[in-house]
N, C-alpha and C positions, 0 to 999 in steps of 0.2 A: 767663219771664225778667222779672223787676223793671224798671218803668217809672221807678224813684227813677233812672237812670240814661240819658244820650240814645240811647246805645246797647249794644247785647249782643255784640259784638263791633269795636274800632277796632285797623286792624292800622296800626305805624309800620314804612312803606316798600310801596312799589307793585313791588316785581319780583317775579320769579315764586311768591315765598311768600306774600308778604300779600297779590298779587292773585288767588290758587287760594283762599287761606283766606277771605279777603273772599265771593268770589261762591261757593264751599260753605257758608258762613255764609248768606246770601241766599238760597240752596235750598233750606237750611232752616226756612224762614219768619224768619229773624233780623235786626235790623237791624244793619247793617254800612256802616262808612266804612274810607276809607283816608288816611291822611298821606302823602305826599310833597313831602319839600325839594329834590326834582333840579327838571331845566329840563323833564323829559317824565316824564308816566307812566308806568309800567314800568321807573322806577330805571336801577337802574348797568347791567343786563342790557341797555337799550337805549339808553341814551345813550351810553355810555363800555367795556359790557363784550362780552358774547355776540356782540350783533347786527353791530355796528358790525365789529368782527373779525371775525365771520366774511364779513359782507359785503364787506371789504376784502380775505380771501383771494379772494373769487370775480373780484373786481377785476382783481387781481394775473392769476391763473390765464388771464384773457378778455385782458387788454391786453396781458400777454405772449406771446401768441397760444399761450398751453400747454394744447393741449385736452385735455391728459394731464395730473392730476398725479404727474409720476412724472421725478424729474429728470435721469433716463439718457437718456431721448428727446427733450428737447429741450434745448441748451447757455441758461445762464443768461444773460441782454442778448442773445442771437443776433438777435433783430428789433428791435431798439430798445427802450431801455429810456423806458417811459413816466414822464409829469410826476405829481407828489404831485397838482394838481389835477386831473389824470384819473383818477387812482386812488381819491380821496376824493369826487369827483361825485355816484356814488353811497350814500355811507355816508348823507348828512344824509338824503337824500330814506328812505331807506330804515328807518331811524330813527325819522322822524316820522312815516311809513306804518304803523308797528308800535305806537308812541305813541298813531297815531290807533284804530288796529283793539282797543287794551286799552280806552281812554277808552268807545268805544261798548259793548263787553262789561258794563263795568263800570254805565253810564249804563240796558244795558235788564236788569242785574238790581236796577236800585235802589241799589247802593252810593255812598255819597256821598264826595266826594273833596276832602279840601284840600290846596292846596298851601304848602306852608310847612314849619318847622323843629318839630319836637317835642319838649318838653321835660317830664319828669313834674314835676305839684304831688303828689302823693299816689300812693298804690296803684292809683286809679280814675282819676285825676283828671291829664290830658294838655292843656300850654298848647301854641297852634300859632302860632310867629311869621312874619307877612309882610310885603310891601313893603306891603298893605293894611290893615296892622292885626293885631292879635293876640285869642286867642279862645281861650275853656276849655270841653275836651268830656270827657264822664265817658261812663265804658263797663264794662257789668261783667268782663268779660273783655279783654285787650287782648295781642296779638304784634306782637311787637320782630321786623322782619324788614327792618331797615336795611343788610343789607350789610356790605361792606368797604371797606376803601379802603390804595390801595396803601403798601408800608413807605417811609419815606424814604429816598436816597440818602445815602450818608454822607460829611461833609467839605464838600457843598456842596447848597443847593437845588435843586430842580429848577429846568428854565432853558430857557426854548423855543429847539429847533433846538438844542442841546448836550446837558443833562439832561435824561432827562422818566421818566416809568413810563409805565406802558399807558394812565390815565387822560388824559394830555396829547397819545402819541405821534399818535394820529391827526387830530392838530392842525397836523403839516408844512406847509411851504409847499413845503420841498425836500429832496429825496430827499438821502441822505449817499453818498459813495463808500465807506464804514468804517463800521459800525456795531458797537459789543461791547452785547455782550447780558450783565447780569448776573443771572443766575440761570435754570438749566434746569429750569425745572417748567413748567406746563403753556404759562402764560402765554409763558414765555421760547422755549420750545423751538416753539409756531408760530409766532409772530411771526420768528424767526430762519429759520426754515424759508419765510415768506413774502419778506423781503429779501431770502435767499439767491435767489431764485428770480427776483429781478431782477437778478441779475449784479452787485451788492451783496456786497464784500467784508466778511463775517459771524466773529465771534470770539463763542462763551458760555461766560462763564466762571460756576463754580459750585465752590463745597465739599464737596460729595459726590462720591463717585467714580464714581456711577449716577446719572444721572438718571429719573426718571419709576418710582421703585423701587414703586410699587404695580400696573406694568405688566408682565405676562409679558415676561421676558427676553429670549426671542429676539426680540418682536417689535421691544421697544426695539434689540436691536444692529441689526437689519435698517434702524429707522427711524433709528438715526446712520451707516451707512452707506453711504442714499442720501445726506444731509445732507453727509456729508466730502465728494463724490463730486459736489454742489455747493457745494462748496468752503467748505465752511462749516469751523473751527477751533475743536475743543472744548478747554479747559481748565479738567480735571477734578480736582478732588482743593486746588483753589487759591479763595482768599477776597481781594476786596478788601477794604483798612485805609482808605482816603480817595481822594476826586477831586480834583482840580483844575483848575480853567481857565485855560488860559495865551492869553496875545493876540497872540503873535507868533513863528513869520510871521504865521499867520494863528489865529483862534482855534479852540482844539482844546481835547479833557477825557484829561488825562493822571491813568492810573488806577495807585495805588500798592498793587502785591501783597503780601500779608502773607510773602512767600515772598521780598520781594526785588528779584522783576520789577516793570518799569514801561511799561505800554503807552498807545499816544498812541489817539485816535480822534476823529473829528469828531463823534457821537450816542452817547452811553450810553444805552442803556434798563435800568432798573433796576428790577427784575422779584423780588427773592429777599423774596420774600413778601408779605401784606397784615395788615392789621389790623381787628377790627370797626369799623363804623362807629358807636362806642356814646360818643362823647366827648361830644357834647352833648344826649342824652338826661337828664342830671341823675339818673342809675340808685337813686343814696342817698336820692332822693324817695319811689322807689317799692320801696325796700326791697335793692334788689339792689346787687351790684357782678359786674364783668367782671376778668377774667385782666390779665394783664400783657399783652396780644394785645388786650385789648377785644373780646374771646369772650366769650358767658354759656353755663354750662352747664346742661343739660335733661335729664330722665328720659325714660323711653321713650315720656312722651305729650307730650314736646315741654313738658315743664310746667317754669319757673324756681324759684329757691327761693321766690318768692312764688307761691301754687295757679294764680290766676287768670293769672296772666300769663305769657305762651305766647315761644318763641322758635325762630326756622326760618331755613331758609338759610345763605347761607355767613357769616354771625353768631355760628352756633354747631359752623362748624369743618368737617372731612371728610364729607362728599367737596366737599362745594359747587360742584355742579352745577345749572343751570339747572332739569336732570330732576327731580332730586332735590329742589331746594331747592322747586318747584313741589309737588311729593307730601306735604312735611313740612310744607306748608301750609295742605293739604286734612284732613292725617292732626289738624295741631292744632285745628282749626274743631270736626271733629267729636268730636274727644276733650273741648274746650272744652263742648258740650254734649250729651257723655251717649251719642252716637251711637256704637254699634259698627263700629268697622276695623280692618280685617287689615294690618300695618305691612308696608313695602317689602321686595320679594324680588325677587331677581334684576335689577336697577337696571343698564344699562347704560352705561358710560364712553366718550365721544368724546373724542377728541385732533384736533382742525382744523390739524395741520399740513401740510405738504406732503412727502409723501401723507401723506395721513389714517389714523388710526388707532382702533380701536375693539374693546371686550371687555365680555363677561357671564359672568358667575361664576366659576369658581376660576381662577388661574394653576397652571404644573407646581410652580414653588418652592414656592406653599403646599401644594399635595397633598403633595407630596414630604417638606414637615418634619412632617405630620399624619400623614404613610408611610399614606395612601391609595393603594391599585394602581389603576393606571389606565396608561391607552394612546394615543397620540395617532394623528392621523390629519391629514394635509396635502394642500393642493390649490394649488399656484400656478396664477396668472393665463395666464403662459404655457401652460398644459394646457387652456384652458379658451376655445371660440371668441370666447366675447364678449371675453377677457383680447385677444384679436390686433387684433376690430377697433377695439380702443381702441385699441391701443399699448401697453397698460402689460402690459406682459412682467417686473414684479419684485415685483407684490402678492400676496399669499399669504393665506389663510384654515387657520387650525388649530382642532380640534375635539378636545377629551378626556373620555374615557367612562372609565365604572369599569368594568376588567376583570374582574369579576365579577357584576354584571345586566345591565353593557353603559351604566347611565344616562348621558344626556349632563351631565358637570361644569363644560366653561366653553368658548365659544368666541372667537378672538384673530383680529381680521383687521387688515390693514398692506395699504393701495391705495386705486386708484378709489372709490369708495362705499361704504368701509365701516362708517362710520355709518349708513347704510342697511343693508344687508347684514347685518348685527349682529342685528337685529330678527325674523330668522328662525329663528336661535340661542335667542333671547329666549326667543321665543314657545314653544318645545319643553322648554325649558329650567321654564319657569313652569309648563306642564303634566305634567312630571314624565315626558317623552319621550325617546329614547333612540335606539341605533344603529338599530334594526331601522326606525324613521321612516325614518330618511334614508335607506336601501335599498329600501324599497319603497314611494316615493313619488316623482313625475315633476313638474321646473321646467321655464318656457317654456323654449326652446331658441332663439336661444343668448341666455344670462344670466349674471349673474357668480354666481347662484344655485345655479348646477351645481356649483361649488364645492363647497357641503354634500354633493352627490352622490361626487364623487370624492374627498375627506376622508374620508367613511363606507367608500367601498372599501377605501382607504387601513388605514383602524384594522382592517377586516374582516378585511383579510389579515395582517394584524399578530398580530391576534386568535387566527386561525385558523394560524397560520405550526405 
């Protein structure tokens, strides 16, 4: 690589794309820095998105003394509903714990790290503005893996303690009696499912009539099920037209439905989508421009319309996953220089709501319109010893094989651990494994791992009927 340049790789943004890409760049004997303008290393992921969330469900789940997540077995407030500062306690420490754990990854492969704003002078050539001063680094390769940043509410700013998005919400000082959620995607739908679960009267509204439509059906109806059942209130099929904040009695955000309706609530979270984060990048510097989203698009090596310059993450759209966004990071480092990789297969999908939800590879609806024959196979919680001594009596694991060499095609689990749990699917799934595994192979006893065992009987006898 050309030393006319400081470095051979500078990614802009520290979350899981440019800090995977960064330290595979550095495995490679490559010099590598990273930009960051957030308050921590490891971007929106650990300041404002992943961690922070999920840490605040474990919050919820612990101070609501619900050692289940699973909302039939325990009523919502039943033991007192905790203060926003006992719930957020742990989010910062946890945060900065994770800040701190990238910063030394990053420190013993050598990458060097600024913190500040980036802006392109040129194709090569990236200005970094900060409170210290400003400074121009040239790289011959360079990935945009800045992120997103949430859509704006419409008719009024965000507004602490009344409007906020996901970026602001875990900023509370105090909990709402009312919260409307607007938008059920992934964002909307756990965060609703975490206030529901503080006895938190919960409303999400959205304009689709499905939510979470890249998710097997059944599991989604299962997961708005439990959801109604704490008392959560979907309103499906309906779009807000504007907010407003009224002062009196007291102040409230009264939300106007394109439909007519008008509903009052003390917290909107406003969730119906995000945007890249590519506004002050100066993109027309370095040759490119982003969508009407502030999306750039990439070919399959992750490469923009300029060669050298790389883009990953949820920047450049679906799925935008932590998982993922971390893979298409590694996958650009090494496409960046020359090095042979196998692109991602069988990627699995977590949903952190309450309960949790998770899947790898196909859904029945796509089989179904690709008119692939295949067979399913089912194992609930309640069947299964470890399902009792949890409590959670309503999670399920589904497994679908092709009726025809038997391969396993996707498996969907709704419960306890099934971001965990998932990974066992993964793994069979990636090896190219199939029914006759899961029948004549032995999980500890008792696990929610058995599951795969009675699923497998399940499809056998389906099979064999």
């Amino acid at each position: 690589m050309s030393h006319r340049y400081d470095y051979d790789l500078l990614c802009i943004g520290s979350g899981p794309a440019g800090q995977r890409a960064a330290v595979q760049a550095a495995k490679l004997g490559k010099r590598a820095a990273i930009v960051e303008r957030g308050r921590v290393i490891g971007g929106i992921c650990v300041d404002t998105g992943t961690i922070p969330s999920k840490t605040f469900r474990e919050a919820v789940l612990a101070l609501n003394a619900r050692a289940i997540p699973d909302s039939s077995q325990v009523r919502p407030g039943s033991v007192g509903r905790p203060t926003a500062k006992e719930l957020l306690a742990r989010v910062e420490e946890v945060g900065q714990r994770q800040g701190d754990i990238i910063a030394d990854q990053l420190r013993r492969n050598d990458v060097a790290v600024f913190m500040g704003e980036a802006s392109f002078k040129d194709a090569h050539t990236v200005g970094i503005r900060s409170d210290q001063g400003s400074a121009l680094v040239t790289a011959e390769n360079i990935l945009i893996a800045v992120g997103t940043t949430p859509a704006p509410p419409p008719g009024v700013s965000a507004e602490p303690g009344l409007v906020v998005t996901s970026d602001e919400l875990l900023q509370l000082t105090l909990l709402p009696r009312r919260l409307t959620v607007v938008g059920a995607g992934v964002i909307g739908i756990e965060y609703a499912s975490m206030f529901a679960a503080l006895g938190i009267d919960v409303t999400v509204i959205d304009k689709r009539d499905r939510p979470l439509e890249f998710l097997d059906r059944e599991i989604v109806d299962e997961l708005l099920s439990q959801m109604r059942n704490a008392d959560v209130t979907f309103r499906l099929g309906e779009a807000v037209e504007r907010l407003e904040i009224v002062e009196r009695p007291s102040r409230r955000v009264v939300m106007f439905l394109e439909s007519g309706k008008r509903l009052v609530s003390e917290l909107v979270l406003f969730c119906a989508g995000r945007q890249g984060a590519t506004a002050h990048l100066n993109l027309p510097g370095a040759g490119l421009k982003a969508d009407d989203r502030g999306r750039l698009t990439v070919d399959r090596e992750y490469r923009t319309a300029v060669p050298h310059i790389f883009a990953a993450g949820d920047v450049i759209g679906y799925p935008s996953l932590a998982t993922t966004s971390a893979e298409q990071g590694r996958l650009a480092a090494c496409y960046a220089f020359g090095m042979e990789a196998k692109p991602m297969a069988h990627f699995p999908i977590g949903i952190y709501s309450i309960p949790e939800i998770s899947m790898v590879g196909q859904t029945e609806h796509e089989l179904t319109s690709r008119k692939v024959p295949y067979e399913t196979g089912t194992a609930r919680y309640r069947e299964i010893a470890r399902g009792h001594i949890l409590g959670d009596d309503s999670g399920l694991l589904k497994m679908l094989f092709h009726r025809e060499d038997h391969r396993l095609l996707g498996v969907h689990v709704i419960g306890t651990g099934a971001t965990e749990l998932i990974h066992i699917g993964q793994a069979v799934l990636g090896l190219g494994g199939g029914l006759d595994y899961f029948l004549t192979t032995a999980f500890n006893y008792p696990t929610l791992a058995e599951c795969y065992k009675v699923a497998a009987l399940d499809a056998y006898n389906k099979l064999n009927a």
